[in-house]
N, C-alpha and C positions, 0 to 999 in steps of 0.2 A: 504494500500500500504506500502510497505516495501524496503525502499533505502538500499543498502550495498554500504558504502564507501569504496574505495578502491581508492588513489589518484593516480596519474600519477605522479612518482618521480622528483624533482628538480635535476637540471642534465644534463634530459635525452630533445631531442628536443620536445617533446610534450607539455611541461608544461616549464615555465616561462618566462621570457625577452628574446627577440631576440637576443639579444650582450648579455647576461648576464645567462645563464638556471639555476645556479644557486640561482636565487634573481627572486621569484614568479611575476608576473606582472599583479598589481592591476588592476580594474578600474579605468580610471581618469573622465572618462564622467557618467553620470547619465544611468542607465539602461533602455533601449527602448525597444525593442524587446526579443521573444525570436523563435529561429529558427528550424524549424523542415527538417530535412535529413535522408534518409534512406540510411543503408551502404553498401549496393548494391544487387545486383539480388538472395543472397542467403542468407539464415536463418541463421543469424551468432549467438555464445553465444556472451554476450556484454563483457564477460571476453576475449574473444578471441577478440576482437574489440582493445579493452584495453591496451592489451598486442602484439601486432601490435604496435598501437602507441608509447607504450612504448619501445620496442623493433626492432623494422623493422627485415631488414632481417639480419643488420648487429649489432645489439647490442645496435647498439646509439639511436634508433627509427627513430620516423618520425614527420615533421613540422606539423600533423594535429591531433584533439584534441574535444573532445566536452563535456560537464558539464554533462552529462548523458548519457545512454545507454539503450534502451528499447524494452526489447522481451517479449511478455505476460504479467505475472504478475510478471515478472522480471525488476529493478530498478536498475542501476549500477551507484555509482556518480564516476564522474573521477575528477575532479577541483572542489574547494571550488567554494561559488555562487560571491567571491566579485573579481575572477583573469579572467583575459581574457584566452579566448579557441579560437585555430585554427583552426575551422571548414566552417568559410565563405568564406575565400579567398579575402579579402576587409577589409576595415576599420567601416565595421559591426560586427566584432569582437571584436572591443572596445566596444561596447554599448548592446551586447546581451549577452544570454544564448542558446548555444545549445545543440539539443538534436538529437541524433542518433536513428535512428529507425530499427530494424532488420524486415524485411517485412515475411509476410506467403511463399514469394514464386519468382520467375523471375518477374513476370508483378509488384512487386514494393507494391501491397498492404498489410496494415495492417492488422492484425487480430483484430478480436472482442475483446477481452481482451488486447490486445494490445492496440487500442483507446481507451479502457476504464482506463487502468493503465496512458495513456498518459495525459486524462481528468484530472485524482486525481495529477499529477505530475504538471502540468498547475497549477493546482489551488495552489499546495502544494508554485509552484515557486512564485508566485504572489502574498501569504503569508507570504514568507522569505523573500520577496525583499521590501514588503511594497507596491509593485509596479503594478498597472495596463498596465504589458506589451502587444503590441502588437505581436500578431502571425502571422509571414511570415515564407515563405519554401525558402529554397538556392534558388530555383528559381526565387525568387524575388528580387536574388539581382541582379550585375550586370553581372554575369557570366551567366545568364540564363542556368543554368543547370537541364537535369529532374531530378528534386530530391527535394523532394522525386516523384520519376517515376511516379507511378502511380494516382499520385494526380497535375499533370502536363498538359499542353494542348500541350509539346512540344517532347512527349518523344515517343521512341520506344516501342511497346511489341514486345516480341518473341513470334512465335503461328508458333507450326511444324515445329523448326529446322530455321523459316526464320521472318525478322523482320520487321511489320507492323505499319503503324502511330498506334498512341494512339487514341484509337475511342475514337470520341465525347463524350465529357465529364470530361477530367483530370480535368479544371479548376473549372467544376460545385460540383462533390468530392471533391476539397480540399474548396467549401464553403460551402458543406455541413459540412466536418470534422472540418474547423475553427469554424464553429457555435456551434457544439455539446461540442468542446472541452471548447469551451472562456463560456459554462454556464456548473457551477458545481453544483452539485446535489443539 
């Protein structure tokens, strides 16, 4: 697996202190978790993800952020592992690492190389941190959001233009996909 760094500027609203963007903002709590989201119903590059954040629509970006970026056997780092990322919407974001997932498609799923690069990225993270973090989806926290979609027991698919509960099983997918990912090779 192969990370490209590429940070989210100080500055800009994606990266650093709320009152302060230019002054990074550390950890202060011990790392718990780390979070898995997907960045919506379409196959995005994680550069294009990145650069969103970084930029919005109006040049200053936007309040949301995640430590990584992941399409395939593509690895984007956007934040160093030791600053908080705005990706949870809660004060989960002091104590995690997230990570963005560009899905195969609308219904939300990964692809095969995709959970696979996620696996080595897992592990890679829980090596840097020293830390046996726990893996939870935005859904878990208290926003209950599908996300990542299709690894949810709450979310819509599209199917022909019109949109259907998520057939049984979002919830049984993401323990399979937490299982596979939390044991590396």
């Amino acid at each position: 697996m192969n990370i490209t760094k590429n940070f989210l500027s100080l500055g800009k609203m994606a990266r650093g202190d709320t009152n302060n963007t230019t002054r990074p903002l550390l950890f202060t709590k011990p790392l718990e978790k780390i979070i898995i989201h997907w960045i919506g119903p379409y196959a995005h590059a994680p550069a294009s993800v990145r650069n969103w954040w970084e930029n919005g629509s109006d040049g200053k970006g936007v309040r949301a952020s995640a430590h990584f970026v992941v399409k395939d056997e593509f690895v984007l780092q956007c934040l160093p592992l030791n600053e908080v990322g705005w990706h949870s919407g809660n004060m989960r974001n002091y104590s995690s690492i997230g990570i963005e997932v560009s899905p195969k498609d609308a219904t939300g799923e990964f692809s095969e190389k995709t959970i696979n690069t996620l696996r080595e990225l897992v592990g890679h993270i829980k090596k840097e941190t020293n830390r046996n973090l726990e893996l939870e989806r935005h859904f878990d926290g208290f926003q209950k959001k599908d996300c990542p979609r299709f690894y949810t027991p709450l979310t819509s698919l599209f199917e022909g233009g019109g949109r259907v509960v998520n057939p049984e099983g979002g919830q049984q997918r993401w323990e399979i996909l937490k299982s596979f990912l939390n044991n590396p090779e």
